[in-house]
TORVO-325662 format. One record per residue (C-alpha): x, y, z. Coordinates in steps of 0.2 Angstrom, whole numbers, padded with zeros to 4 digits, always signed. Layout:
<atoms>
XYZ;...
</atoms>
This chain:
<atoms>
+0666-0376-0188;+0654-0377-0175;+0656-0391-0161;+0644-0406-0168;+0629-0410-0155;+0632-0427-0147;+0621-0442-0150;+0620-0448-0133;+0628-0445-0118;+0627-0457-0103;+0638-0464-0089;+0646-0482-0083;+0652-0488-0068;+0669-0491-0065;+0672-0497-0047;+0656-0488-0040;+0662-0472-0048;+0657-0464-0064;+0664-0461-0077;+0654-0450-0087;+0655-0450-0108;+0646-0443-0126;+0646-0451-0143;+0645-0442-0158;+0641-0448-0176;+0630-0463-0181;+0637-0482-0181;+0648-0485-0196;+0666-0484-0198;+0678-0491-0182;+0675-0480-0168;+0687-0468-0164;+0689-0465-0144;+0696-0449-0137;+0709-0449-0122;+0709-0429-0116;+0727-0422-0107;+0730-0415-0090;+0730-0426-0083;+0714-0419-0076;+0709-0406-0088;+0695-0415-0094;+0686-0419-0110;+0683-0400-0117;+0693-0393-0126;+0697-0409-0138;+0677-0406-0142;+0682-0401-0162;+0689-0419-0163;+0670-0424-0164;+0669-0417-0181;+0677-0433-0186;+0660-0440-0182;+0655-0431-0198;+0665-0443-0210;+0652-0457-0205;+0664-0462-0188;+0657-0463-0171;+0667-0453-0158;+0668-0456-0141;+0673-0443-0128;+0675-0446-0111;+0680-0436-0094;+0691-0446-0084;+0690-0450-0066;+0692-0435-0054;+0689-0422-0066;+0674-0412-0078;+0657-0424-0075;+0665-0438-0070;+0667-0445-0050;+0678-0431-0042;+0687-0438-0027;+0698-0423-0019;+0704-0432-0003;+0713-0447-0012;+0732-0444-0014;+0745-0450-0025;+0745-0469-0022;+0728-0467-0028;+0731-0458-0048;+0739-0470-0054;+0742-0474-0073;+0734-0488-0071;+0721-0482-0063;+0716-0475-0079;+0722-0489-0092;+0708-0498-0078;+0696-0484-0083;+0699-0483-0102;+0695-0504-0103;+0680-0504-0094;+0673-0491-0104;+0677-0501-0119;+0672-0515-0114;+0655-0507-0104;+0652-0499-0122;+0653-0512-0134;+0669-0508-0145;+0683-0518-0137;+0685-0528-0151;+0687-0514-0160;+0693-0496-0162;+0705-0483-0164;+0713-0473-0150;+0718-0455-0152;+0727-0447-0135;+0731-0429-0133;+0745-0423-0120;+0744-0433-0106;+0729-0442-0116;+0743-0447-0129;+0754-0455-0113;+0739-0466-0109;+0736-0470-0124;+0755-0478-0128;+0753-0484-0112;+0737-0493-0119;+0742-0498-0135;+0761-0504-0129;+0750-0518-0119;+0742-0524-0137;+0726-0528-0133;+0717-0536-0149;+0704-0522-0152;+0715-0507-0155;+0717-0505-0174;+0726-0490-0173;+0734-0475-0164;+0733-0456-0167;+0748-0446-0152;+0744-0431-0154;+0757-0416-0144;+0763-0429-0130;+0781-0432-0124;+0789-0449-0123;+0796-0446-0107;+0795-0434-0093;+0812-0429-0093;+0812-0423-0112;+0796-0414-0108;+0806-0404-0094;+0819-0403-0105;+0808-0394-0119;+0800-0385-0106;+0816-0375-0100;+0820-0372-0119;+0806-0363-0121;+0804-0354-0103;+0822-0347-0108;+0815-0337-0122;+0802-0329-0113;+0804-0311-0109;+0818-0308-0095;+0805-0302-0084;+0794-0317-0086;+0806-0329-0081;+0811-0320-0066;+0792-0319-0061;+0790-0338-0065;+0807-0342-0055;+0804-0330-0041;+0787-0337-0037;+0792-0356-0036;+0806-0352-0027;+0794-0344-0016;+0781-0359-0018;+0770-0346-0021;+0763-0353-0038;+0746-0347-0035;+0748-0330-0035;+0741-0319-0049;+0758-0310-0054;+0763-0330-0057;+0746-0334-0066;+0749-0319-0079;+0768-0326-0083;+0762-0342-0086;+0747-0335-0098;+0763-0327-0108;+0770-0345-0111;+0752-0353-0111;+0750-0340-0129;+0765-0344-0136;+0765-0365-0135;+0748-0371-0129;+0734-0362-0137;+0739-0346-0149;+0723-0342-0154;+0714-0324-0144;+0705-0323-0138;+0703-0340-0129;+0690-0352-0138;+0675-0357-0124;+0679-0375-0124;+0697-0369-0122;+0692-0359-0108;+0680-0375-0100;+0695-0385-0097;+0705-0373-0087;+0689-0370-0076;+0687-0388-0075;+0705-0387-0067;+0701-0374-0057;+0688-0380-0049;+0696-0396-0045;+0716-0396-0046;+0718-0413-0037;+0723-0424-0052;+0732-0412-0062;+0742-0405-0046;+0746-0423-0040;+0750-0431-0055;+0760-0415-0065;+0762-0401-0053;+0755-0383-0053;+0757-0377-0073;+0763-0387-0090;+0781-0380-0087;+0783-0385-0071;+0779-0403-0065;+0784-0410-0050;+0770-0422-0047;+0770-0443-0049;+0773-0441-0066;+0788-0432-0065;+0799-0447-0070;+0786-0455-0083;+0792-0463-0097;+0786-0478-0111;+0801-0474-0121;+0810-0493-0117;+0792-0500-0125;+0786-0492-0138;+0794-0505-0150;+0780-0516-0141;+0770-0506-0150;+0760-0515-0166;+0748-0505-0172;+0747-0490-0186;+0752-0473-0177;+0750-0456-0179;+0759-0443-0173;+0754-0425-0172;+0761-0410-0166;+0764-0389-0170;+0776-0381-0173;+0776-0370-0157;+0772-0386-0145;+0776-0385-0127;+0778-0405-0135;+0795-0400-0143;+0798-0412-0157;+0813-0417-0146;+0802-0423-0135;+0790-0433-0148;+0805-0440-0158;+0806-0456-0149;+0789-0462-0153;+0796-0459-0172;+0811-0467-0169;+0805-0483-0159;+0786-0486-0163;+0787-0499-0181;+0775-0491-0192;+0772-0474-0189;+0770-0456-0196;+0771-0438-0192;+0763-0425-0197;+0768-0407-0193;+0755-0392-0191;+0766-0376-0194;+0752-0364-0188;+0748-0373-0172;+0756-0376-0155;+0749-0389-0145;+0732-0390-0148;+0733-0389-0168;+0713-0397-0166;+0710-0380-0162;+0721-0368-0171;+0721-0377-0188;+0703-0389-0186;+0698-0390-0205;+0714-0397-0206;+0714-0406-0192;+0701-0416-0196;+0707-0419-0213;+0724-0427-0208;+0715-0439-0195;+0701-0444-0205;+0713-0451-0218;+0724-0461-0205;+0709-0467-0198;+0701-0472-0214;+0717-0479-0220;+0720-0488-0206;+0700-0497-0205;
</atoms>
């Protein structure tokens, strides 16, 4: 299915920065708001979610501070990317919009971390939330990660081990091993859909949050976040919840279970031909599951 067209696009000020957003899909339903991953990656590749818009639901889509069309601020270090430096963000764009007293969250990767972040604080608008491939911890994430590095090819995880040793993770012989795990766990489809390919540029072009916050690649964080975790509050958590994740996840189910096992009222929902971003590798589908938890939820 093709990418709908936004409706408007604009920006609010947060703190005298931008923060830069689309909307998709005519007023109607509770609006659904989109948190993207990364941190840092950007609001891209979680574009196919706006074909929710086509059930009769506004979606709102935003880049968050430091990254794609939002303020980019490359000299501010790691007592600056905070997680509540985004949980500031997200509120004042709900608020700045119109919709804080109601609407649904849905939060992919790192997205889905701010949003149980968000949503174990209970603000009174939030009818419902939709984590989607994000670990409850840090430490399980790790811990999935190394699983899956150790059934790369042998010659892989020596390139992968050698370089970090080395600290030379931006060398291209480490670029092509981690392309070998990227194809197995983040995004299996080849060749690499655009808006796929938009968010690596975006980090690229500017690696300050995601290289502060997580470290140089998905597998291998050493950044603030390293030692992130919600899992002692997700019972504070009081709204519906969706979980989604694939089958060949880098977000091992290992790593998702906690939500399951602590959030009140929740469900999960597998995607057996997707890794981590089943929006992608399995849309029509997609779509499907979401707009029913959403509507079952309004």
């Amino acid at each position: 299915m093709a990418i709908p067209e936004p409706n408007h696009t604009g920006t609010v000020d947060f703190n005298g920065w931008s923060t830069w957003y689309r909307i998709t899909g005519e007023p109607g339903k509770t609006p659904l708001v989109v948190l993207h991953g990364g941190p840092g990656a950007g609001h891209d590749y979680t574009l196919r979610i706006a074909g929710i818009g086509r059930q009769g639901r506004p979606v709102v889509h935003y880049d968050q501070l430091g990254v794609g069309r939002s303020t980019h601020l490359p000299d501010r270090g790691a007592d600056f990317w905070t997680v509540q430096l985004f949980l500031d963000e997200l509120d004042n764009l709900l608020k700045t919009l119109g919709i804080s007293d109601a609407y649904h969250v849905l939060g992919q990767s790192w997205g889905g971390m701010l949003a149980a972040e968000h949503a174990v604080r209970r603000p009174p608008g939030l009818r419902s939330l939709v984590i989607a491939n994000s670990p409850a911890s840090m430490e399980l994430w790790l811990s999935g990660a190394a699983g899956l590095r150790a059934a790369l090819p042998p010659e892989v995880q020596r390139t992968l081990l050698a370089h970090e040793d080395a600290g030379t993770t931006d060398h291209p012989d480490y670029h092509a091993a981690e392309q070998v795990f990227y194809e197995r766990h983040v995004c299996r489809l080849v060749p690499t859909p655009p808006e796929v390919q938009a968010t690596w540029d975006n980090i690229e072009a500017d690696p300050t949050v995601y290289h502060t916050m997580n470290g140089p690649n998905e597998f291998h964080v050493v950044g603030s976040l390293k030692d992130w975790s919600v899992i002692d509050r997700l019972h504070l958590v009081d709204v519906p919840t969706l979980l989604v994740s694939g089958r060949y996840d880098e977000a091992t189910p290992e790593t998702v279970r906690p939500f399951a096992d602590h959030i009140p009222d929740v469900r999960w929902h597998f995607f057996e031909h997707s890794s981590h971003m089943p929006h992608v590798e399995e849309e029509e589908l997609y779509l499907q599951v979401v707009g029913a938890f959403l509507d079952s939820t309004d």
